[in-house]
C-alpha positions in Angstrom: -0.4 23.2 -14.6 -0.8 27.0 -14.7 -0.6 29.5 -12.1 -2.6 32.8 -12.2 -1.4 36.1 -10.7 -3.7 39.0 -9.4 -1.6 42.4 -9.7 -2.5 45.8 -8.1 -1.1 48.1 -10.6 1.1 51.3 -9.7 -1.1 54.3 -10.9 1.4 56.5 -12.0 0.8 55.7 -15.7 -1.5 54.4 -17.6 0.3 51.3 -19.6 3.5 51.4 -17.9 2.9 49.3 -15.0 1.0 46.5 -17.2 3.6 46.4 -19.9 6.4 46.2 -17.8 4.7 43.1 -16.0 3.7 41.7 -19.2 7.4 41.6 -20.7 8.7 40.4 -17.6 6.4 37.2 -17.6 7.4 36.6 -21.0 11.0 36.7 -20.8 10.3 34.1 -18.0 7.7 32.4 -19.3 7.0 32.9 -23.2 3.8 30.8 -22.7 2.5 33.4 -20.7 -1.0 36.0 -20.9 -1.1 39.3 -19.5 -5.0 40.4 -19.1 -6.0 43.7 -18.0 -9.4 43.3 -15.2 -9.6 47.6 -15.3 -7.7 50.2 -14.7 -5.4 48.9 -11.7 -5.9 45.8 -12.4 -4.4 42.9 -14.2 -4.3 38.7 -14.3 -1.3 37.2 -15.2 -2.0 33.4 -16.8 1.4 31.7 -16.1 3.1 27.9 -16.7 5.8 28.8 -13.6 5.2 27.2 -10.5 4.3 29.2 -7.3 8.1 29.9 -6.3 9.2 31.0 -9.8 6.0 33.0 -9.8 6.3 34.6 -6.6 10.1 35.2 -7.4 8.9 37.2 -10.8 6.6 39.4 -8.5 9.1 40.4 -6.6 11.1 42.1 -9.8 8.5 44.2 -10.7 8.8 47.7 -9.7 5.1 49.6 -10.4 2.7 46.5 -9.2 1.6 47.9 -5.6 0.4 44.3 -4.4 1.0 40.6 -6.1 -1.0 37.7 -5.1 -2.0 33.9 -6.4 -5.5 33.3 -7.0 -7.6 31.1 -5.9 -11.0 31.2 -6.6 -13.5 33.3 -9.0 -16.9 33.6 -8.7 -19.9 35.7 -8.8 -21.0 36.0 -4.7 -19.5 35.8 -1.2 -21.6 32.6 0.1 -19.3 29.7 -1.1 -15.8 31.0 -1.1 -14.7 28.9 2.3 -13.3 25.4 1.1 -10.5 27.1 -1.3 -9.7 29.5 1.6 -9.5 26.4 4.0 -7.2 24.9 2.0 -5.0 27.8 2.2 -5.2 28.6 6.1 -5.1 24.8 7.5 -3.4 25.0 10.5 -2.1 28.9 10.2 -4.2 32.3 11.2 -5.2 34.0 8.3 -6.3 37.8 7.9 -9.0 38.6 5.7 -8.5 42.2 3.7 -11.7 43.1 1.1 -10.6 45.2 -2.4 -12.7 47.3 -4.6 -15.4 46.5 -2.7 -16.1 50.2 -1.1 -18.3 51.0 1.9 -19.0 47.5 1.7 -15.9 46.3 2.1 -15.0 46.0 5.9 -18.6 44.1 5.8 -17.7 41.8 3.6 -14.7 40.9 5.3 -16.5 40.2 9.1 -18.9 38.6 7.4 -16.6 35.8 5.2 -14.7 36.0 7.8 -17.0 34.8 10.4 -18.1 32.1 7.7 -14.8 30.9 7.4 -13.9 29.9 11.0 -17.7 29.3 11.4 -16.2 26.1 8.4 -12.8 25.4 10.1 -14.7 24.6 13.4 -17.1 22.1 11.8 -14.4 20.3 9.8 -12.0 20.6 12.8 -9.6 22.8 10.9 -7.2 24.4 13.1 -7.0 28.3 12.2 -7.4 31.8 13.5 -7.9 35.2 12.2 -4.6 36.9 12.8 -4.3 41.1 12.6 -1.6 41.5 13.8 0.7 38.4 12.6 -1.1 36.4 9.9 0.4 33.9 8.4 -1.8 33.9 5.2 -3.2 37.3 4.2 -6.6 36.6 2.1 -7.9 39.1 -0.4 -11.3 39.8 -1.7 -11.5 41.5 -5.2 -14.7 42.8 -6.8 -14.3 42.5 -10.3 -17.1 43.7 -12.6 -20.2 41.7 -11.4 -17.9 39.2 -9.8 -15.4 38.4 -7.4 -11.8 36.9 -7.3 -10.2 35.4 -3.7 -6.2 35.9 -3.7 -3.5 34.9 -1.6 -0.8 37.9 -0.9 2.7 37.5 -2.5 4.3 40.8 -1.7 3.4 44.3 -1.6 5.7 46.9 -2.9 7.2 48.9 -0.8 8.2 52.1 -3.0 10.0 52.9 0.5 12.8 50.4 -0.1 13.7 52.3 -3.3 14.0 55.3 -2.0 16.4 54.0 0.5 18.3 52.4 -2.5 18.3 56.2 -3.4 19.1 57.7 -0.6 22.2 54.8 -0.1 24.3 56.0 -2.7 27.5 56.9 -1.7 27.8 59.4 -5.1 24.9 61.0 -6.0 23.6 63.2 -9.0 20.7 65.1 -9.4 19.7 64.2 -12.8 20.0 60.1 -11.9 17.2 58.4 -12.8 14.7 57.4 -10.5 15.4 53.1 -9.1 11.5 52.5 -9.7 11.8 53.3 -13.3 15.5 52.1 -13.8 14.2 48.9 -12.7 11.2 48.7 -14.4 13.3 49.2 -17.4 15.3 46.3 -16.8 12.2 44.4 -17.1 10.8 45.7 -20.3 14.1 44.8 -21.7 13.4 41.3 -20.5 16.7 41.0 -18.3 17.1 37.7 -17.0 20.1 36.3 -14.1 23.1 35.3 -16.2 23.3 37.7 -18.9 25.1 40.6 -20.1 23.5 44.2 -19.6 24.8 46.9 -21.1 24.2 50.6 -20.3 26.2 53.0 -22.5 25.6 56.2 -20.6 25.8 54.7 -17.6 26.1 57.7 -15.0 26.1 57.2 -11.4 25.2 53.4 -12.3 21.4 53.2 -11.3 20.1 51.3 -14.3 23.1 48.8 -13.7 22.2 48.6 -10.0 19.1 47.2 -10.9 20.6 44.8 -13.3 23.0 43.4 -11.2 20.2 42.8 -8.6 18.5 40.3 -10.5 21.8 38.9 -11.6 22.6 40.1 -14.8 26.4 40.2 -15.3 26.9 44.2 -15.6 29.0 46.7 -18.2 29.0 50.3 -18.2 30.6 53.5 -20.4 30.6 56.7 -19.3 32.0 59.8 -21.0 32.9 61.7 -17.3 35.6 59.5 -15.3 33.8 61.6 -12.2 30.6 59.7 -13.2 32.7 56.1 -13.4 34.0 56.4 -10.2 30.7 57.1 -8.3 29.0 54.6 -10.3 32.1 52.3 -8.9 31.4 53.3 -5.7 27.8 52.8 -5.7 27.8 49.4 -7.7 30.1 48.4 -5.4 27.5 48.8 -2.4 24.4 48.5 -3.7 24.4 44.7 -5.8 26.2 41.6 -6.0 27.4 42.1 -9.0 31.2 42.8 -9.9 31.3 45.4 -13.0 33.1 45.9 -16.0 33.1 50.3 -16.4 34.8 51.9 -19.0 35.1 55.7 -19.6 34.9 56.6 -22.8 32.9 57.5 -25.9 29.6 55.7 -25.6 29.3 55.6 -29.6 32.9 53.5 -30.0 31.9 50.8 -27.6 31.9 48.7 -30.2 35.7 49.3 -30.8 35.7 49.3 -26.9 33.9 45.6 -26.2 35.4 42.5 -27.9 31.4 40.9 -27.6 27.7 41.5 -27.8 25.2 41.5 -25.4 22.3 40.6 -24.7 20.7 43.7 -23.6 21.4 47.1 -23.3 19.6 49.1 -20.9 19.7 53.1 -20.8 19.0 56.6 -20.5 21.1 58.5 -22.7 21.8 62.6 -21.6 20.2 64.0 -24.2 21.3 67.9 -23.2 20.7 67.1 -19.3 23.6 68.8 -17.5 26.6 66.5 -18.1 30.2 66.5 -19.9 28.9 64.7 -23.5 30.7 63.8 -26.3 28.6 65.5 -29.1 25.6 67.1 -29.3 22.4 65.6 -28.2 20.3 65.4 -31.8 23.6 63.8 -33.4 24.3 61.4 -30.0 20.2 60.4 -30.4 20.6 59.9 -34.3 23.4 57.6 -34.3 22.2 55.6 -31.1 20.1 52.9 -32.6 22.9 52.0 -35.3 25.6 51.6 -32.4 23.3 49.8 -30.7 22.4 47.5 -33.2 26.0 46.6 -33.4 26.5 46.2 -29.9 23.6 43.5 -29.4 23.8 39.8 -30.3 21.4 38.2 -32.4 17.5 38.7 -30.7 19.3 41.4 -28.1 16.5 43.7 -27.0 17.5 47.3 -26.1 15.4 49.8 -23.6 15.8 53.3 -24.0 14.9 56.5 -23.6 14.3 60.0 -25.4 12.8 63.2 -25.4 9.9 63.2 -26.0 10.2 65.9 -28.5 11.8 63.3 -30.7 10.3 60.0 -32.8 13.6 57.4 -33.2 11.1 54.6 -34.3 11.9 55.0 -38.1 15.4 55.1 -36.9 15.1 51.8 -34.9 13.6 50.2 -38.0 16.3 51.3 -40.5 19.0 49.9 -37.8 17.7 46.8 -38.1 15.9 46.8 -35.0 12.7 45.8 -34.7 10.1 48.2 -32.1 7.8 46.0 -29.8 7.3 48.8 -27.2 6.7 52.5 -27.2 5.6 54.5 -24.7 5.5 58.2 -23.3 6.0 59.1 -20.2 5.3 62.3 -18.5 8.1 63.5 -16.3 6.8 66.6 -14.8 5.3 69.9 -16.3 4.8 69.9 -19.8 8.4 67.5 -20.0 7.8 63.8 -20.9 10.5 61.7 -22.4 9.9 58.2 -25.0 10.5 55.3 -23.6 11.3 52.7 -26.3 11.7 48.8 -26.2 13.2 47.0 -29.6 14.6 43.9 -30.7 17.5 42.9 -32.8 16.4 41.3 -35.9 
């Protein structure tokens, strides 16, 4: 049996939202199909049931609004019975997508039709504002039209508590939406080991720990592996292993592999480093690639000034993901994804 997934895609890049969903499905679920229905829009075609499905919604960091679908077709006149289902016994709230000036028309007018169908079958139900207990939407796709009911919406807002939270703070941390989203196009799953080499104030690892990943950090200030103590220590379930040190001997520094490593090195941001940041960058996919186990995927990123995909490939690391990323002005940074071979 196969579920499929309606996502509202974050539209603060073009193929970042879609790819980090698309990874994250099939680290989950290798059987699953990411489809794109335009430019906010995507299906997800998965083999998890509802509550692994739901759960994997809840990861992802740049979909605005998850929800399981349950009907397609090309009008509004026979879309009751599948909404029935959903609603026996429960109010229900009825919210119309794409649709435009249309769309609050739409809305009264299923909705009318679909208590107008509870009454006649003597289905119990209401139409809820305030307190629904199923929230129904209507999606214009193309000529036709796809009925959903709401997982979760993303609430960018609980981020930027996450944020705000931190006991130690830096201004150069990177942002929870996109440490997160990171852990997912590295595939993290619960259970195993993340790395992140250049760990900082410990927001990648936050994110990690979150979904359960068993957490190690290296940092070459011991100012940065206290705060990132502190805010592990608050922030996630997780209890870490940090190490200060030279991020390019954590090889010598780790008796192990891992199964992921997760990062965003300083390349010349204001920070105590070890080296420069063109020799840190060159050496980084070798290290890595000594630092995953076998089929380890690793999620970085770079300037964008700089091309490490010949790099990656003469590490022994195979690229499955590349993608820029503006940052603001004329700066944008690389973000790569890579697997061990």
């Amino acid at each position: 049996m196969t579920e499929k997934l309606l996502l509202r895609l974050s539209g603060e890049h073009v193929s970042l939202p879609a790819l980090e969903a698309q990874r994250l499905f099939s680290s989950i679920d290798p059987t699953s199909r990411l489809e794109k229905l335009g430019e906010s829009l995507a299906m997800v075609t998965t083999s998890l049931n509802a509550v692994k499905a739901e759960r994997a919604c809840r990861r992802l960091a740049l979909t605005r609004e998850a929800s399981r679908i349950i009907s397609t077709g090309a009008g509004v006149a026979e879309p009751a019975n599948p909404i029935l289902e959903e609603v026996r016994e429960r109010s229900f709230l009825l919210r119309a997508r794409n649709l435009g000036p249309s769309g609050s028309k739409a809305e009264r007018l299923l909705g009318e039709r679909i208590c107008q169908q509870a009454r006649l079958r003597g289905v119990n139900t209401t139409v809820s504002v305030s307190r629904p207990n199923v929230v129904i939407l209507l999606t214009l796709v193309g000529d036709g039209q796809i009925l959903s009911v709401l997982l979760r919406k993303h609430k960018r807002s609980a981020y930027t508590r996450k944020a705000r939270g931190k006991p130690f703070r830096h201004p150069v941390a990177i942002d929870p939406v996109i440490a997160r989203a990171m852990v997912n196009l590295a595939g993290v799953l619960a259970g195993e080991s993340v790395l992140d080499p250049f760990c900082g104030t410990g927001s990648i690892l936050v994110e990690a720990g979150i979904v359960g990943a068993r957490i190690f950090g290296v940092d070459y200030d011991p100012n940065m592996i206290r705060g990132a103590r502190e805010n592990l220590t608050k922030l996630q379930p997780r209890t870490p292993l940090l190490v200060r040190g030279n991020a390019l001997r954590s090889p010598a520094v780790f008796n192990g592999s891992f199964d992921h490593i997760v990062t965003d090195p300083p390349y010349g941001r204001s920070s105590p480093m070890m080296m420069d940041a063109g020799t840190l960058l060159s050496r980084f996919p070798s290290i890595v690639h000594d630092l995953l186990s076998r089929n380890g995927t690793v999620c970085f990123a770079s300037p964008s000034t700089v091309d490490l995909s010949d790099d990656l490939s003469k590490a022994g690391l195979d690229l499955e993901a590349f993608v820029y990323q503006r940052v603001h002005g004329g700066l944008g940074r690389h973000l790569y994804v890579a697997r061990k071979r």
